[in-house]
C-alpha positions in Angstrom: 11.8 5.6 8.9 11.0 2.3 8.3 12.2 -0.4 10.7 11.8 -4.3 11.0 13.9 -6.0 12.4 16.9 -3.9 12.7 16.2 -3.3 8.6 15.8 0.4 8.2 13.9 1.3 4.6 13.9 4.1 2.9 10.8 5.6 3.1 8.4 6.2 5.8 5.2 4.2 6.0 2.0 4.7 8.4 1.6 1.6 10.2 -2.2 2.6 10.9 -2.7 3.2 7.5 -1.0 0.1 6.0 -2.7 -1.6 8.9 -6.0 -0.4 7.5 -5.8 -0.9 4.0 -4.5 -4.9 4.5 -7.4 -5.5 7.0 -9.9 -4.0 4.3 -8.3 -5.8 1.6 -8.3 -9.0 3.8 -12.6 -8.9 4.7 -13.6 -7.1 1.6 -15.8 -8.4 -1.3 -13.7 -9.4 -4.2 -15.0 -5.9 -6.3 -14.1 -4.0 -3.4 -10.4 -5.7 -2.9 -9.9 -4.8 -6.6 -9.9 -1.0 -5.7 -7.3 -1.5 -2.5 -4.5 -3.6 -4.8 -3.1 0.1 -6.1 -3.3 1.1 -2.7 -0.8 -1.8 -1.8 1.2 -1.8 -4.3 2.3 2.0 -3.6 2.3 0.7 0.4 4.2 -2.3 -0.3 6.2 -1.4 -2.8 4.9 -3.7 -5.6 6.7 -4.0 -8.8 4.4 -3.5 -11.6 4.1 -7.4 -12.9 3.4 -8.0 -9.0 0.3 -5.7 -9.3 -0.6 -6.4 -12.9 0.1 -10.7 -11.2 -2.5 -9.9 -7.9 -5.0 -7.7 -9.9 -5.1 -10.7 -12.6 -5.6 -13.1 -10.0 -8.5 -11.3 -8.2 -10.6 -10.7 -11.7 -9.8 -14.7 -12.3 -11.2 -15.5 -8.8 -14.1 -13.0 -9.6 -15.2 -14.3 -13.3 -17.9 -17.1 -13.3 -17.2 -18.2 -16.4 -13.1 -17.7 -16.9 -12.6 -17.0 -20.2 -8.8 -16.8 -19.9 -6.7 -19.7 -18.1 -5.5 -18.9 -14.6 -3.0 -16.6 -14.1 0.5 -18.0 -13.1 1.8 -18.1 -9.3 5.1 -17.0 -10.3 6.6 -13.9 -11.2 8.4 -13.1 -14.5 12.0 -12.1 -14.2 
């Protein structure tokens, strides 16, 4: 079980694993990084517009040219 800070979750997570996955995320390229956000999302519980918000952030930061404006900080309730 899950526990931080005398917070229990609902679902066990592999430290080591979720360990990995940020590290990799953290010192990939920005391509690579791309194929961990799903990855995190299932680790970390994302909510889809979280995902769809971090995915749309990293192909902003990726494009030389962007074609789209810059995706918002915030998260859509």
């Amino acid at each position: 079980m899950l526990q931080v800070n005398g917070f229990c979750g609902h679902k066990d997570i592999n430290f080591e694993y979720l360990k990995n996955v940020v590290f990799s995320f953290l010192m990939s390229t920005d391509s690579e990084s791309l194929h961990l956000v799903k990855a995190l999302a299932v680790l970390l519980e994302f909510t889809p517009a979280e995902e769809k918000l971090l995915k749309d952030t990293l192909e902003y930061k990726m494009s030389w040219w962007p074609s789209t404006k810059k995706p918002s900080k915030k998260l859509r309730k």
